[in-house]
C-alpha positions, 0 to 999 in steps of 0.5 A: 496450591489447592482451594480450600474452604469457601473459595472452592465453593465460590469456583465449582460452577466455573469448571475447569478455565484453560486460556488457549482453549476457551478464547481460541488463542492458539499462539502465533501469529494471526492468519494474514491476509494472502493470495486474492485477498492481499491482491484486492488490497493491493488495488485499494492502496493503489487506488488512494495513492492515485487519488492523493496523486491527482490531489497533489497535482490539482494542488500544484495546478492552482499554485501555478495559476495563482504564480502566473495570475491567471485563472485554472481554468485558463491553464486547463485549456491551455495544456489541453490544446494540443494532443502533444501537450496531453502528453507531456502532462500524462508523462509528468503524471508518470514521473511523479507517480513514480517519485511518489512510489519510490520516495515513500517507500523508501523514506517511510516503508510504505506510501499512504495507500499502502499504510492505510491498508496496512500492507507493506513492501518487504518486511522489516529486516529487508528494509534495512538492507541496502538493495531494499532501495534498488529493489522498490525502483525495480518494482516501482519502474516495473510496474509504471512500464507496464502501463500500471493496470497490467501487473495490478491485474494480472496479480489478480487474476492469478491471486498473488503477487506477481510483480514481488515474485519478478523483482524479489520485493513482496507485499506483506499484510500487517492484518 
């Protein structure tokens, strides 16, 4: 109906109003982060993941000298005396790293890293899937092998997601 009266007078300077061309809102879905960008984020997550990691372990290691009444301190130097039990602990890092990645992920469809970067791993179809959980122990394992920098980096360098395109689970950005 067109405006008659006052109200076409109250709307004259206005012009013409189009919504997809005045805010640029085009339809769709946003541009998401992709390439070395998504790469970086990647890195970010991963690095908050290690610092939680290193949390949790500092965590257990006053739990474990309060059990055994002694001081952490004390427990430090004791698991640093030899280089064999440097090891051990390296190792028990590793596997815990590795539980942290799959349980997470699994259970909640990301790690904190990952959620705080707003990345995921697979989309949302892929995880109600049963090889989704094979797929996360796939890249998880792959990863940890590679000794955790190599992928990481080389994803990098090359500006993508290597380690999706090698086990069939890719980062997705939510941004």
């Amino acid at each position: 109906m067109p405006l008659r009266g006052p109200q076409k007078d109250l709307f004259k300077s206005r012009g013409e109003l189009n919504f997809s061309t005045g805010t640029g809102f085009q339809g769709g879905p946003s541009r998401k982060r992709k390439g070395y960008r998504l790469a970086l984020w990647s890195l970010m997550a991963s690095v908050i993941d290690g610092l939680i990691l290193v949390a949790i372990s500092c965590a257990f290691l006053i739990s474990f000298s309060l059990l055994m009444k002694t001081s952490a301190a004390s427990v430090i130097n004791t698991f640093f005396h030899t280089q064999s039990q440097l090891i051990l602990l390296l190792e028990i890092y590793a596997v815990s790293a590795w539980v942290y990645l799959i349980a997470t992920r699994v259970l909640t469809g990301s790690t904190i890293g990952e959620w705080a970067c707003n990345i995921r791993l697979g989309q949302p179809h892929e995880r109600m899937e049963t090889r989704y959980v094979l797929r996360v122990l796939k890249r998880s394992t792959l990863i940890l092998v590679t000794g955790v920098v190599v992928l990481p980096a080389l994803s990098l360098i090359l500006g993508g997601d290597l380690t999706g395109k090698l086990c069939g689970l890719r980062l997705f950005s939510l941004k």
